[in-house]
N, C-alpha and C positions, 0 to 999 in steps of 0.2 A: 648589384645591390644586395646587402644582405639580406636577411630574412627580420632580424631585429630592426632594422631601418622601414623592409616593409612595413612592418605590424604598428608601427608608429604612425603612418597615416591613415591607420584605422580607427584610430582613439586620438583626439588632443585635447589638449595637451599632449604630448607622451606620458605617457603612464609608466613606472617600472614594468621591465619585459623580463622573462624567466628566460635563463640560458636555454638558448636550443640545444640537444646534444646528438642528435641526426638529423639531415634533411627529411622533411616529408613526414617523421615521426614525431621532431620535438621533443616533448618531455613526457609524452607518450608512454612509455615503457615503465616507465618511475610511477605516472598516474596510475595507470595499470594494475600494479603490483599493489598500490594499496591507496586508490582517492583519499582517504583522509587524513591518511597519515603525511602524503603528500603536498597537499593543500595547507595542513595545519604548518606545516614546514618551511614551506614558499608566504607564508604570511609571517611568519617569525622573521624571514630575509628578506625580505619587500615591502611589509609594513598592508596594510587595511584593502590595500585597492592594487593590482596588478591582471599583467599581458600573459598567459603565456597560451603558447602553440600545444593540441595535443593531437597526434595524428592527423593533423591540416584543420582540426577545432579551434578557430582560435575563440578562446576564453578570456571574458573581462571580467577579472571575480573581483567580488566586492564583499566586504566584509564590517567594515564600520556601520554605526546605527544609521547614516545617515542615508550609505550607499542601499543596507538593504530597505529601508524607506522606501525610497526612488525604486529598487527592481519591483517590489511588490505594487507600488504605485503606478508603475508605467501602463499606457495604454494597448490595448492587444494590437490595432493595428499596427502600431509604432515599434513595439517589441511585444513579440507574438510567442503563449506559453503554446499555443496548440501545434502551431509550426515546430517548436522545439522539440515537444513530447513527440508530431511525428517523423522527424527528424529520428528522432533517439528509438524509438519503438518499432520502428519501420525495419530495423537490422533485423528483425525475427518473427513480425507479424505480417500474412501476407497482403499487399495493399489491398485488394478488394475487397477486404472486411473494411478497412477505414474507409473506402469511398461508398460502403451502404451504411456508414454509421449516423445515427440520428442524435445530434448533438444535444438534444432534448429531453430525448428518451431518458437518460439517468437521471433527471432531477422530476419530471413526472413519475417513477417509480420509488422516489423517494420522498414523496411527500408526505405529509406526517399522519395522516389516515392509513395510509399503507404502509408505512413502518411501524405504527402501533401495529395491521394485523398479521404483521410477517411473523413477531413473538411467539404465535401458537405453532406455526414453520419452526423456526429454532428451537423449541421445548419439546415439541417430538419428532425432529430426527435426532439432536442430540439425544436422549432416551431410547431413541431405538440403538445408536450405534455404539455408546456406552455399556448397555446389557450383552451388545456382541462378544465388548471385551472380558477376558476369563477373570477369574476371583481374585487370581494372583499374578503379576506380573511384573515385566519390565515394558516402562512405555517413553517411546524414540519421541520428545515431546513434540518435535518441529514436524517430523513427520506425521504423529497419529493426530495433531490438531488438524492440518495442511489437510490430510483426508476425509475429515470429521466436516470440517468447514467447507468442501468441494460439497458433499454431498448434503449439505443445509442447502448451496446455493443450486444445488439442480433442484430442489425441491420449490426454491422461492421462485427459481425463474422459468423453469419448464414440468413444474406441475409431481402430481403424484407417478403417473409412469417414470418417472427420467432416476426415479428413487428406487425401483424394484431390482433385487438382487439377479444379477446377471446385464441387467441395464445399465447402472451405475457404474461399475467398475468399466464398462468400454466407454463412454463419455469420460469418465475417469482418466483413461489411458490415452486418449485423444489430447484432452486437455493438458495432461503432463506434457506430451510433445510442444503444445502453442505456448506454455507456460514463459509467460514474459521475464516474471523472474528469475528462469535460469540465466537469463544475458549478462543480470547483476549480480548474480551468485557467484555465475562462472563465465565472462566477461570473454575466456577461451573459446568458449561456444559457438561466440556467435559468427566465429568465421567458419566453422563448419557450415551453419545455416547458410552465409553468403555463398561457399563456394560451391554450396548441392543447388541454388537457386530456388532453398525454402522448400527441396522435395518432399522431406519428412514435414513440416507442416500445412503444406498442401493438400498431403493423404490426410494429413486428423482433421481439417476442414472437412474433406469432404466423408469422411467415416461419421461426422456429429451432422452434417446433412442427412446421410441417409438416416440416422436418428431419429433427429426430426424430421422425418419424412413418415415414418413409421408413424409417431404420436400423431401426425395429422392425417393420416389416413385412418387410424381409431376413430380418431373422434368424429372424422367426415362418415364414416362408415354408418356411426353407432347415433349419433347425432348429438353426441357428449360434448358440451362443451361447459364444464365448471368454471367456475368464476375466477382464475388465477392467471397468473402473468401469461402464461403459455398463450389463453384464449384471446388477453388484451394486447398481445403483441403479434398475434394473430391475424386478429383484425384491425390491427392498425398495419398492416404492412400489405395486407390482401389485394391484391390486382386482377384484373381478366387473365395475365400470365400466371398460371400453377409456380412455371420456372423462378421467375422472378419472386414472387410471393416467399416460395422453399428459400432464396435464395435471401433474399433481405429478411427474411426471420431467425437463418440460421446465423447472419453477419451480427445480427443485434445480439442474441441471446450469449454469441460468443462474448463480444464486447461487455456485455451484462456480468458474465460468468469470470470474465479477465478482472475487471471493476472491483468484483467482491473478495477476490482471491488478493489481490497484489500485495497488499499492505497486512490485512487484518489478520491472517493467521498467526504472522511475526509477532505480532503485536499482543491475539492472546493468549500466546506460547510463551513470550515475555512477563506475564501478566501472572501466569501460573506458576512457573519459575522464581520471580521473585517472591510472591508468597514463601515457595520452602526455604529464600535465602535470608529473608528477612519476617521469623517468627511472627513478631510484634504484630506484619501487615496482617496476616491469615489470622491471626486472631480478634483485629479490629474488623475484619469482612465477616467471620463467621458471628459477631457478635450484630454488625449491621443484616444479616442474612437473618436473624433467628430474632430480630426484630422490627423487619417485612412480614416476616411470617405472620407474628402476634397479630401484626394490623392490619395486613391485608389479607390472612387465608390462606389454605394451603394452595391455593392456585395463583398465586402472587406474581408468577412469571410470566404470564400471559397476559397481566393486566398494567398497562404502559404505566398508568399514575404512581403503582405498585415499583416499577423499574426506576421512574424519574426521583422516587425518595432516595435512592442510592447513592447517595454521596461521596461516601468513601471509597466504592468502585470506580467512579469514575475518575478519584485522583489515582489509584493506582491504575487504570490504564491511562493515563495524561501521565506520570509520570514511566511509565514502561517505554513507552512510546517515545519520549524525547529522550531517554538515554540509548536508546537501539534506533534511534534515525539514520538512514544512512543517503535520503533523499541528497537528489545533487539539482537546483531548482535552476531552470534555466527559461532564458526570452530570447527567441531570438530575434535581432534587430531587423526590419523589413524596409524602413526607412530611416534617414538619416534623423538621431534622435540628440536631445540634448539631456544628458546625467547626470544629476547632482547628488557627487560624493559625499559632498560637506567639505573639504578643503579643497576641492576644483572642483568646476563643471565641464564637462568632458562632450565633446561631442564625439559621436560612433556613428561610424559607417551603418548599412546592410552589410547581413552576413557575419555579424560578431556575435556570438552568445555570452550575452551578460549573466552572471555564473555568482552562485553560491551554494554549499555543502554543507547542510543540516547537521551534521554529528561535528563540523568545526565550530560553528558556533552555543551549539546547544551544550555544551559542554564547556565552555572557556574559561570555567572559576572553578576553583575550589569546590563551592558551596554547587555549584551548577553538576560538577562531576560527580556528587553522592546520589544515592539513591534515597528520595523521603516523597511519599505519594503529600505530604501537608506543605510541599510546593505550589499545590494545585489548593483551590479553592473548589470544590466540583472539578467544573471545566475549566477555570480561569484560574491563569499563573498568579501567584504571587505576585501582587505588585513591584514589590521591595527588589523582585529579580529582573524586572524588566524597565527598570528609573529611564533607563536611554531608549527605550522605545519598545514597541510589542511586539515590533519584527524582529527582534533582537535573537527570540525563542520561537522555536516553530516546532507542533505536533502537525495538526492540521491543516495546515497553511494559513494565509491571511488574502483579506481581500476576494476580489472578483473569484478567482482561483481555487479558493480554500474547498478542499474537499467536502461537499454536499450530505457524505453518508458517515458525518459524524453522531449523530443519535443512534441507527443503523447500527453500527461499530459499537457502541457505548451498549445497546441492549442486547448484541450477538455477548460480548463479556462478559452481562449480570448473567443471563443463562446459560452461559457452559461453565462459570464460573461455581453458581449455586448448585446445578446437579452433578460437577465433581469433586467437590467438596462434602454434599451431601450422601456420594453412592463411595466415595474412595478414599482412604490412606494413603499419601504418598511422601517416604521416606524424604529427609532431610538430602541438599546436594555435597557431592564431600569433595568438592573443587569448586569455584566461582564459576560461573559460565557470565564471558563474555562475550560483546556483538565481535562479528566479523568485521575484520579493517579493510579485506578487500572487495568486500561489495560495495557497488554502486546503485543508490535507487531503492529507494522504499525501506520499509524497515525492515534491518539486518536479523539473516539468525542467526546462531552463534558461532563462535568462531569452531569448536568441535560439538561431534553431535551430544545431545545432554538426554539421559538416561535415569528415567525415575521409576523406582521398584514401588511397586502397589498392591494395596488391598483392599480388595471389596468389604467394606463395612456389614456385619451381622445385620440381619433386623429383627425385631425383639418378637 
């Protein structure tokens, strides 16, 4: 029996199937090389809805309004996003953080009492690690945000020690090894990871344990326990076992730390980039920046209602965000489910990921591929660009699913955005920078690195 014959009682009707072009591999190697470009490709020769094979993945991508309707619509236990995420994630993180994760935990740290006071977290550490940097320079942008923003989230999630210099940098260095994002950066990786059986991130686990092992013997010692996430997750995880306790506060904080990191650096590395490439924007923010000011005070950053006037901030990170998507959204089927395309309804097996790719469709028009933050409404698309449906476009996700830490994201922006703007000069770019085509997952950085010469602003 072939393989295309198989994959045919996985989906019926039959659905168009993508030539296999190895056993075992599929179409694999082509994905590989560049998911979007790939995908966008296979829909141009297949039309909305198609099968193919990628490395024994078989994927039911869907692409019409209707089809992405129904994936966002579907029920978790019927087609399951958790299962696919640990499916996908599982290649590089080692499972015993995901069997002490507390599925809970991230949206009780996101509640909107506690992202209003994370604000004064983000205004001074960026300020501290802003003033590190010299008067004059060149700055790696994906890199020194990507560092800038590790060291906000050791602050927000593990307290004031986890920020002292010499401290930082080895969570730091931990953390680069577990970093989920190199799997979609550099997708070659992660059979290193497989074939050491996760050795090097085994050791960074257990290097950010003794970590936190340290700040909990402070504070046990001294009887310090301040009022920050460290202490709340602390005592929410605390048992009669020491072990267990160490052990389920380091699984969470990592998950906390993975959470904060994935996306948003990309995102407001994008964010600052497009500013130098498009004048107009940085002029319309510095003009909404220096009219926060007037009305809320020189402390404007700290104070949430002060962030939520921000309007024009947050179309250009909604629009950064949906042109550098590179998410690839998946469910995977646990039961036999029924799918409506809009021209069939399909029933699927278990074991099929029903599959779409954020940067093919966010991009599909003309008008979708330009860069203009007055897409966005605030938060909300343009109507006029989403007539066939709201799934049509995706920053944040939709539905059950939809990413939690979008205000979160939106206030880490206004603040690193206003105090570098306000502390730095940074020259115009003298090439385009765009996303990468061969990442997969989260938002893309760029296709090479981008490099902005800077000056620290006089003060009078």
């Amino acid at each position: 029996m072939s393989a295309n014959h198989s994959q045919a009682y996985l989906v019926t009707p039959k659905p168009p199937i993508v030539r296999d072009e190895l056993a075992h591999i599929g179409a694999g190697l082509r994905f590989a090389q560049s998911p979007t470009n790939f995908l966008a490709q296979m829909r141009q020769e297949y039309g909305d809805t198609f099968l193919v094979d990628v490395f024994g993945y078989k994927l039911f991508c869907v692409f019409s309004a209707a089809g992405l309707k129904s994936l966002y619509a579907a029920a978790e236990d019927a087609a399951s996003f958790g299962m696919a995420t640990f499916d996908m994630l599982g290649f590089k993180t080692p499972l015993e953080i995901f069997m002490d994760a507390d599925i809970d935990l991230f949206y009780e740290l996101l509640v909107p009492d506690k992202v209003a006071a994370y604000v004064t977290d983000f205004a001074e550490v960026v300020a501290q690690v802003i003033a590190e940097w010299g008067d004059a320079g060149e700055l790696n942008v994906f890199d020194a945000i990507r560092t800038l923003e590790q060291r906000v989230g050791f602050k927000v999630w593990m307290g004031e020690e986890a920020t002292r210099d010499g401290v930082w940098q080895q969570f730091k260095t931990h953390f680069d090894v577990l970093s989920q994002e190199n799997a979609f950066v550099s997708p070659q990786l992660t059979l290193e990871t497989l074939t050491s059986g996760k050795a090097r991130e085994k050791h960074a686990v257990a290097g950010i344990m003794a970590l936190v092992a340290g700040i909990v013997a402070r504070r046990e010692s001294e009887n310090d326990w301040p009022e920050d996430n460290f202490t709340f997750l602390y005592h929410r995880f605390r048992s009669d076992d020491a072990q267990v306790t160490l052990r389920k506060l380091t699984h969470n904080i990592i998950n906390a730390n993975q959470g904060f990191l994935s996306n948003l650096y990309a995102a407001l590395s994008w964010s600052l980039i497009n500013l130098k490439q498009h004048p107009q924007a940085q002029q319309r923010l510095e003009a909404e920046l220096a009219d926060t000011r007037a009305r809320y005070g020189e402390h404007f950053l700290t104070a949430q209602e002060a962030l939520d006037s921000m309007r024009f901030c947050e179309q250009l990170l909604m629009e950064s965000v949906r042109l550098a998507q590179r998410s690839i959204t998946l469910r995977k089927v646990m039961k036999e489910i029924q799918f409506d395309c809009g021209d069939a309804l399909y029933t699927i097996q278990p074991g099929v990921y029903i599959t779409t790719m954020l940067s093919v469709i966010n991009t599909q028009t003309p008008e979708l591929a330009r860069f203009d933050p007055d897409h966005y409404q605030g938060r909300r698309i343009h109507p006029d660009l989403i007539a066939q449906g709201k799934e049509t476009i995706s920053t944040f996700g939709h539905g059950a699913h939809a990413c939690p830490a979008q205000k979160f994201s939106h206030n880490m922006c206004k603040v690193l955005l206003a105090q570098l703007l306000e502390n730095f000069d940074f020259d115009a770019l003298d090439v385009a920078a765009l996303p990468s085509s061969s990442q997969m997952g989260g938002v893309a950085r760029a296709a090479t690195d981008v490099v902005l010469p800077y000056r620290r602003k006089s003060r009078a």
